[in-house]
C-alpha positions in Angstrom: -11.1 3.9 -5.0 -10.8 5.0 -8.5 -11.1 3.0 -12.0 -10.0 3.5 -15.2 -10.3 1.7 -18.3 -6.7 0.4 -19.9 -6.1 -0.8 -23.0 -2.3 -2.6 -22.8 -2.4 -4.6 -26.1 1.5 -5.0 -26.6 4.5 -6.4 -24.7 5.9 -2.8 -24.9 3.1 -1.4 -23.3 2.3 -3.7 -20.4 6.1 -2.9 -19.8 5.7 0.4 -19.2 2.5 0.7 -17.3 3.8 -1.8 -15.0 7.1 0.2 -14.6 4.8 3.3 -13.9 2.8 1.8 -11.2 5.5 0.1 -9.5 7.0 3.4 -8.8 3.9 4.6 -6.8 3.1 2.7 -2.9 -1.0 2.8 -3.7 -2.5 -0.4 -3.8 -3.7 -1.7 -7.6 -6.0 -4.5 -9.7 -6.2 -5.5 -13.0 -9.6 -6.7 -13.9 -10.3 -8.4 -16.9 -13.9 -10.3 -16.9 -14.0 -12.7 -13.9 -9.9 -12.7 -13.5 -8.4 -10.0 -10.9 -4.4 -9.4 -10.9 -2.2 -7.3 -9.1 -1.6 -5.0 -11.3 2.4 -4.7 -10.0 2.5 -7.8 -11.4 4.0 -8.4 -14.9 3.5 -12.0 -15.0 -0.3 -11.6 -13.8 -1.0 -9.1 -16.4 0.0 -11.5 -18.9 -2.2 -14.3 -18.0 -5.4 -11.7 -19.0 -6.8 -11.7 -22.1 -5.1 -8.1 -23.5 -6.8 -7.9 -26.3 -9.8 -6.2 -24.6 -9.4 -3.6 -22.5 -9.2 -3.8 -18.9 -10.1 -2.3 -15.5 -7.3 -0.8 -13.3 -9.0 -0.4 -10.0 -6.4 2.0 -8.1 -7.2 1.2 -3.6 -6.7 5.7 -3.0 -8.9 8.7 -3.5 -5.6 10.8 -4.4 -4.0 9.3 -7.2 -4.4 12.2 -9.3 -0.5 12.1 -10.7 -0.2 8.5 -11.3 -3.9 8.7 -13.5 -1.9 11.5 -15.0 1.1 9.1 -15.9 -1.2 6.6 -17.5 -2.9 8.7 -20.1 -1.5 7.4 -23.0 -3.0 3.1 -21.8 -6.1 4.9 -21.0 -9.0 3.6 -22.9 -12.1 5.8 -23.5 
């Protein structure tokens, strides 16, 4: 399991992440606090509170490309 911190603080972005991961089969939360979503899920992401960042935990060891595909949500 990998995790990364996210920061997806417009429409456009949640958008496009969730159009990233959706193309990939591994298996992915949000976490934001106390709340967990699947992070496939574009009506769950909007129910977190994106203001802050959040935690995408990815379920594989070798997710290399799609980590690679998120660098511009990543939050450091």
């Amino acid at each position: 399991m990998k995790s990364v911190s996210l920061l997806l603080n417009t429409t456009e972005s949640v958008k496009k992440f969730v159009n990233i991961i959706s193309a990939y089969d591994y298996d992915a939360d949000v976490r934001s606090g106390r709340y967990v979503v699947d992070a496939k899920s574009i009506l769950g992401l909007f129910s977190l509170d994106l203001n802050k960042p959040v935690v995408l935990e990815i379920y594989s060891s070798d997710c290399d490309d799609l980590i690679e595909q998120l660098t511009p949500f990543i939050y450091v």
